[in-house]
C-alpha positions as CSV (number, residue, x, y, z in Angstrom):
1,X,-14.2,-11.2,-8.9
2,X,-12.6,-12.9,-6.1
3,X,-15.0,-14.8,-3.4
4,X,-14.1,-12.7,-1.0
5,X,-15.6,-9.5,-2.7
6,X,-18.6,-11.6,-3.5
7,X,-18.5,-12.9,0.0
8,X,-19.2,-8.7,1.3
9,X,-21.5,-7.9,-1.4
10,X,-23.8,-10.4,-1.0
11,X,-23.9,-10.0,3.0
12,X,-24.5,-6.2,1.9
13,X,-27.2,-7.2,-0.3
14,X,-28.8,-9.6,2.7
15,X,-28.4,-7.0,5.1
16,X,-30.0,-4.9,3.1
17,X,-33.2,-6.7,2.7
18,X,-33.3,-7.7,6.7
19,X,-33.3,-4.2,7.4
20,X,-35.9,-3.0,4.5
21,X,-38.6,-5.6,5.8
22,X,-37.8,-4.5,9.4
23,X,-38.6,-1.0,8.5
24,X,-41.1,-1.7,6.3
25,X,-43.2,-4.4,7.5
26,X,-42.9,-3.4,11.1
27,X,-45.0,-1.1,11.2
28,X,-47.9,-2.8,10.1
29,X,-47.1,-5.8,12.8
30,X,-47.0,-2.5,15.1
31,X,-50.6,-1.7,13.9
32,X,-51.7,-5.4,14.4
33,X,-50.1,-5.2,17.8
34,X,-52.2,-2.1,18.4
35,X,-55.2,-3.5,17.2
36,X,-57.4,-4.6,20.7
37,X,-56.3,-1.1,22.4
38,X,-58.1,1.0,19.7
39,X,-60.9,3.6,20.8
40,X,-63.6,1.6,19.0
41,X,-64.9,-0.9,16.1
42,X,-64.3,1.9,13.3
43,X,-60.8,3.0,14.7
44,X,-59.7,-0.4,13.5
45,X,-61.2,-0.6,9.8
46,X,-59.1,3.0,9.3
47,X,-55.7,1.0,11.1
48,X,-56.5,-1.9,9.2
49,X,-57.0,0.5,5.8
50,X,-53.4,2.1,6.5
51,X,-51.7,-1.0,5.7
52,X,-53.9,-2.9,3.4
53,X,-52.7,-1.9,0.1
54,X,-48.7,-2.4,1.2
55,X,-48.4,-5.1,3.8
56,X,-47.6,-7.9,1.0
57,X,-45.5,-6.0,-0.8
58,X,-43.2,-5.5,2.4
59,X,-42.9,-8.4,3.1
60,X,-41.1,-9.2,-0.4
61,X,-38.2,-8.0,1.7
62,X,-38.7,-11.3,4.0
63,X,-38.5,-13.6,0.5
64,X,-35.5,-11.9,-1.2
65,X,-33.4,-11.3,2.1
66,X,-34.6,-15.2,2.8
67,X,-33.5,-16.4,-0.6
68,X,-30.6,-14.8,-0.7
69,X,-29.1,-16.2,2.2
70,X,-29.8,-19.7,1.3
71,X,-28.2,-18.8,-2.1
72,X,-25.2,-16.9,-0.8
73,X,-24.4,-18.9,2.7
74,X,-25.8,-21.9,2.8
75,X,-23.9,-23.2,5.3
76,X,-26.2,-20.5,7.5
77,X,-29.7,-22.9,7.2
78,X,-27.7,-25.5,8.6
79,X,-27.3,-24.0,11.5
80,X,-30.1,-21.7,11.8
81,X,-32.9,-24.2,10.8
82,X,-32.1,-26.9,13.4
83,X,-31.4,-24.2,16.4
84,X,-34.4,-21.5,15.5
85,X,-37.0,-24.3,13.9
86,X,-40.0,-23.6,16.6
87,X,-39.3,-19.6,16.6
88,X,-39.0,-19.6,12.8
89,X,-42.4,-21.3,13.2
90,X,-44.0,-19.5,14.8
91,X,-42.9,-16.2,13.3
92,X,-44.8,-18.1,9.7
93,X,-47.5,-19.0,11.9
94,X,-48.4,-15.7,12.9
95,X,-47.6,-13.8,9.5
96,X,-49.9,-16.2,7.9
97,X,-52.8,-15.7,10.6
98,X,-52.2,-12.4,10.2
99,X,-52.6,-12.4,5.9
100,X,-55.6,-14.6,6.4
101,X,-57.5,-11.9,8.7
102,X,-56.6,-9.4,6.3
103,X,-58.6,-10.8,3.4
104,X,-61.8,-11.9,5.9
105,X,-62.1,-9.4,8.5
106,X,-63.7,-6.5,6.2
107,X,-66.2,-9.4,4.8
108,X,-67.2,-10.8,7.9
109,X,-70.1,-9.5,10.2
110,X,-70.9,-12.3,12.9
111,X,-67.2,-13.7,13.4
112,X,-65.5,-10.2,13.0
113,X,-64.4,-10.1,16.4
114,X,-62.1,-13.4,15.9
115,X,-60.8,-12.1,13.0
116,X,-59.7,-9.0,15.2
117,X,-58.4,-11.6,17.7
118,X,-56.6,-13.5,14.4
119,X,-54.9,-10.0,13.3
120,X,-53.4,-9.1,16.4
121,X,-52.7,-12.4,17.8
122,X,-50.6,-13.4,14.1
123,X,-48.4,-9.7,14.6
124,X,-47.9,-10.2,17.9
125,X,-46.5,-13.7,17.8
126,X,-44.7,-13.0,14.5
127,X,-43.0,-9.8,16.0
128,X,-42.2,-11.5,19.6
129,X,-40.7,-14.7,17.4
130,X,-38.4,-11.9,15.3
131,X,-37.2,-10.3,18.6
132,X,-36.3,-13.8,19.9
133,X,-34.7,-15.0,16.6
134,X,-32.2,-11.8,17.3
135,X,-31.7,-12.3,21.0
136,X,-30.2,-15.9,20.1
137,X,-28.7,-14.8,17.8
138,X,-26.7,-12.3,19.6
139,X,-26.1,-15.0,22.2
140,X,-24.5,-17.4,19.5
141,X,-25.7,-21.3,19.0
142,X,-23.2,-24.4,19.9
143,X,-21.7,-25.6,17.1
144,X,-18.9,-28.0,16.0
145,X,-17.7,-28.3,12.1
146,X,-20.9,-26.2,10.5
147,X,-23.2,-28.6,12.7
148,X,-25.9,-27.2,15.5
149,X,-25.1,-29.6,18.7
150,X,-27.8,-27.6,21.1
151,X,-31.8,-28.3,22.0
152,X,-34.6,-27.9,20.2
153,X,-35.5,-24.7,23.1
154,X,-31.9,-23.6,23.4
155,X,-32.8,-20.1,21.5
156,X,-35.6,-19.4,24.4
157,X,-34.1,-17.7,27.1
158,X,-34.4,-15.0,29.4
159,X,-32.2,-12.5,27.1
160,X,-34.2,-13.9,23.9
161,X,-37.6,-13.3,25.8
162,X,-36.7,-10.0,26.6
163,X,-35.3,-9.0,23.0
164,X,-38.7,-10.3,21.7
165,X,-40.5,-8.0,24.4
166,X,-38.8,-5.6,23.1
167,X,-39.0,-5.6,19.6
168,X,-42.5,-6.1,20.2
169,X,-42.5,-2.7,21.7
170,X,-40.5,-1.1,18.9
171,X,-43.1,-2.1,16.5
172,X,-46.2,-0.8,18.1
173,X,-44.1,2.2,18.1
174,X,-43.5,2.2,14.5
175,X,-47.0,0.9,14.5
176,X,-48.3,4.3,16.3
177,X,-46.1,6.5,14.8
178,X,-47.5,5.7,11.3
179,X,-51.1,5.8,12.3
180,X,-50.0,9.7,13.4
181,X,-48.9,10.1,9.7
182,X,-51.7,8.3,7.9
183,X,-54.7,9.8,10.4
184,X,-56.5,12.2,12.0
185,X,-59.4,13.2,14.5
186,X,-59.7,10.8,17.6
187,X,-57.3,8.2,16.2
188,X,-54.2,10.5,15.4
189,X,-54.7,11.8,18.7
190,X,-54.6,7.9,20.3
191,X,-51.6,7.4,18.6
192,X,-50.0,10.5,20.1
193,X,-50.8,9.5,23.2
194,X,-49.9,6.7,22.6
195,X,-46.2,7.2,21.0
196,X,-44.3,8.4,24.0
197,X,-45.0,6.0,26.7
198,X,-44.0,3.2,23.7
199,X,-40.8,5.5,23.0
200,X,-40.1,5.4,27.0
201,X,-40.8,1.3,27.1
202,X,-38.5,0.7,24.1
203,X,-35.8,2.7,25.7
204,X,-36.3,0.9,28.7
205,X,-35.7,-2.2,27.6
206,X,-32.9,-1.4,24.9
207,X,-30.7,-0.1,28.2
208,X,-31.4,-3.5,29.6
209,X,-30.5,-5.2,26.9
210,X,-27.0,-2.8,26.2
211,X,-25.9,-3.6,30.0
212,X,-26.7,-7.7,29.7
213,X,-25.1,-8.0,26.0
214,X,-21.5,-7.7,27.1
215,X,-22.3,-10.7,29.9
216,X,-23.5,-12.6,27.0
217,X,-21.2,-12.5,24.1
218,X,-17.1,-11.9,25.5
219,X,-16.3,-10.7,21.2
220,X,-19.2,-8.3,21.5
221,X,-18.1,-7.0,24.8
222,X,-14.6,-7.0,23.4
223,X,-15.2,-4.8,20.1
224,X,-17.3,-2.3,21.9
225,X,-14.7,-1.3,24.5
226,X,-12.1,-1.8,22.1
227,X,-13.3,0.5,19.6
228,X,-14.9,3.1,21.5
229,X,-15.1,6.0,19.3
230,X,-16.4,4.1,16.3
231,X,-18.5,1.6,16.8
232,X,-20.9,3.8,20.0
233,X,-21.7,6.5,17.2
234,X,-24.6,4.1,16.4
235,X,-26.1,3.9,19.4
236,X,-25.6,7.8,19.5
237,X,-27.5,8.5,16.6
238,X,-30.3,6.3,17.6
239,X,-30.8,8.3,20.6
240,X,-30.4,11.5,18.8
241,X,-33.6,10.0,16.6
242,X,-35.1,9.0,19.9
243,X,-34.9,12.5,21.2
244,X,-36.1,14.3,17.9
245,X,-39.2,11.8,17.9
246,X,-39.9,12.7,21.7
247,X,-40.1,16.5,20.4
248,X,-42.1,15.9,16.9
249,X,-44.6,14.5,19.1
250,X,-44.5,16.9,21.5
251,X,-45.1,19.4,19.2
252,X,-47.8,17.5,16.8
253,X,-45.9,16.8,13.8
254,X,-47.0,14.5,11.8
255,X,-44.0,12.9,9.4
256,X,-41.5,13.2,11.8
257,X,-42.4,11.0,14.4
258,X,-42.4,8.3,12.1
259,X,-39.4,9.1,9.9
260,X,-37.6,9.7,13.3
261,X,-38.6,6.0,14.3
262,X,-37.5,4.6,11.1
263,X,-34.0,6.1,12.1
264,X,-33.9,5.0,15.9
265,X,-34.3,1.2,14.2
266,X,-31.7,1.8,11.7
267,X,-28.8,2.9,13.8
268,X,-29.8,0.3,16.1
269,X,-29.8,-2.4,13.5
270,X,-26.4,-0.9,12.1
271,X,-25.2,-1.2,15.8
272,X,-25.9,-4.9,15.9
273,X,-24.1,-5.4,12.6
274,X,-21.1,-3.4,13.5
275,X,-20.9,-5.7,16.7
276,X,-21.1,-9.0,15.0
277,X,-19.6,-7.9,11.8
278,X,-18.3,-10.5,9.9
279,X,-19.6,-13.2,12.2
280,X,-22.9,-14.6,10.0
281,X,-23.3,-18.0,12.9
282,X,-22.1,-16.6,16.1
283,X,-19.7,-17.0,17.8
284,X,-17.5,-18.4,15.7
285,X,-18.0,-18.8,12.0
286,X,-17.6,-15.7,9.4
287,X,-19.0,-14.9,6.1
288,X,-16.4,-16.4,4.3
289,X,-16.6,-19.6,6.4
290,X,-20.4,-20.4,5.4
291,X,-20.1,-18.8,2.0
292,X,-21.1,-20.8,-0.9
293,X,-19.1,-21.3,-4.1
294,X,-17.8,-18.3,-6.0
295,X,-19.3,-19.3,-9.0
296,X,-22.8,-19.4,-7.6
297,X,-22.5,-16.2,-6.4
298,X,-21.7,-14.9,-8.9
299,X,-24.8,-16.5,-10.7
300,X,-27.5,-15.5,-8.4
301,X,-25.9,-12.0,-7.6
302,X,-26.7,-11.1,-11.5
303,X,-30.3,-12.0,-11.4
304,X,-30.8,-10.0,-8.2
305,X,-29.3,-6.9,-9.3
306,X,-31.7,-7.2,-12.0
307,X,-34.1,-7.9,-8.7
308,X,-33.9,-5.0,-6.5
309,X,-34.7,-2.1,-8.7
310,X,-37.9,-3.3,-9.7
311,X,-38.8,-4.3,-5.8
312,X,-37.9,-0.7,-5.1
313,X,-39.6,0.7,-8.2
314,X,-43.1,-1.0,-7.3
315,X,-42.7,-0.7,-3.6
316,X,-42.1,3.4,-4.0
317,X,-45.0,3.1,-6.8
318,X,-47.7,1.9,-4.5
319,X,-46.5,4.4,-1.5
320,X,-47.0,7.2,-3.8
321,X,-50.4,5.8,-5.1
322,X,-51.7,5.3,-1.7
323,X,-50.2,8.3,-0.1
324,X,-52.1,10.9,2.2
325,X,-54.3,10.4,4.9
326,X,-56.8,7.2,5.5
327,X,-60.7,8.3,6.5
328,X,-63.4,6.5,7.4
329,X,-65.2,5.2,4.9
330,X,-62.2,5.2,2.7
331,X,-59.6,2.6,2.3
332,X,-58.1,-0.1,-0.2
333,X,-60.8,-2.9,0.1
């Protein structure tokens, strides 16, 4: 199999994962980011008992997308390390706050309240640290011969602040959108509430962000007017999601809001990928530039496709154990 096969399969197989933990583990940084706005004390055990029994499991996705591009580019950490170290920081930081407060919040009495803080602090900062990890890299690092030449705070700028805003927002709108499918009474109606003026903000700032990305990356700018009828279906469709969750709420469904979400981040992620596609370390250097020997590919790409049905097997396992809605009272711990 030649390395340039290998070369698209394996950036299939990343891409993949990147966007399974995105849909999968953002909504439970959503709930997290949700967390100090909740009616009351109770509201947040039920939250909190949505996403116990699957947050670790999602964020397998994180370790095998992770792995596999170390494996399959590793040319990419060189790069990517040195330019996003603090963000990539932070974003562990926060994830592992956010684990931690898991485990102690429903045995804690007295400190409770900091463990509330720890939980929404940890998805917040991990969420806001995702969103800026995608804003540079839209806006491409300086590099010369596979080495990073910029600052240690070159990633945080104005556009990177305001793509971490953003996918902040996106996530409390997954966030709210599966507390509508997972509950009912006083906190399903919340989250209704709740879903449209989040649907309005992320909207808000994804128009922002569509006008300032041609001003920030010329080959971006480029492809989109170049290729006008293929590459703006995306962006279509994930309006066409964005108006069919608008109506589901509307009307009080209960599944679609949140399947209609999971949509409006798909076609938006596929939209980012069509733009950059095959550029892996913007703007410059392609998937067969930072692509590691055929043979290793080769190597690794067996034990994963021995991988990825069983990660899919167990994930759809526990969502079908755990299915239906979450009372109070009830939950995983």
């Amino acid at each position: 199999m030649a390395m340039f096969d290998l070369s698209i399969i394996w950036a299939v197989i990343i891409g993949f994962g990147v966007i399974m933990y995105v849909l999968m583990d953002g909504f439970d940084l959503g709930v997290g980011i949700l967390f100090p706005f909740a009616p009351d004390e109770e509201s947040r055990d039920v939250m909190m008992n949505t996403v116990a029994p699957v947050w670790d499991g999602n964020e397998t996705w994180l370790v095998l997308g992770g792995a596999g591009l170390l494996g399959a580019f590793p040319l990419v950490y060189s790069v990517f390390l040195p330019a996003l170290y603090l963000g990539v920081f932070l974003m562990l930081a926060g994830l592992i706050f956010r684990g931690i407060a898991f485990e102690f919040r429903f045995k804690s009495r007295r400190n409770r309240h900091w463990w509330n803080r720890a939980f929404c602090w940890g998805s917040a900062v991990a969420a806001f640290a995702q969103g800026v990890v995608v804003g540079a890299y839209i806006r491409g690092f300086p590099v010369e011969d596979f080495v990073y030449v910029g600052g240690p705070f070159d990633w945080l700028t104005p556009f990177s602040v305001l793509t971490g805003l953003g996918l902040m927002a996106g996530y409390a709108l997954l966030g709210a959108t599966w507390l509508i499918l997972k509950t009912e009474g006083a906190l399903q109606d919340w989250a209704y509430r709740l879903a449209p003026r989040l649907l309005l903000a992320v909207l808000g700032v994804f128009a922002i962000i569509s006008l300032w990305t041609p001003f920030v990356d010329v080959g971006v700018r480029d492809r989109w007017f170049g290729q006008l009828p293929l590459i703006w279906i995306f962006p279509a469709l994930a309006m066409a999601c964005a108006g069919l969750l608008w109506r589901a709420v509307r009307q009080r469904r209960e599944g679609q809001p949140f399947i209609a979400t999971l949509g409006l981040f798909l076609f938006t992620y596929l939209g980012l990928v069509a733009s950059k596609w095959p550029v892996i370390v913007p703007p410059d250097y392609t998937i067969w530039d930072a692509a590691s020997d055929p043979g290793s590919q080769l190597f690794l790409l067996i034990g994963v496709l021995f991988v990825i049905p069983i990660v899919l097997a167990y994930t759809a396992w526990s969502y079908w154990v755990f299915r239906g809605k979450v009372r109070p009272g009830e939950g995983y711990h």
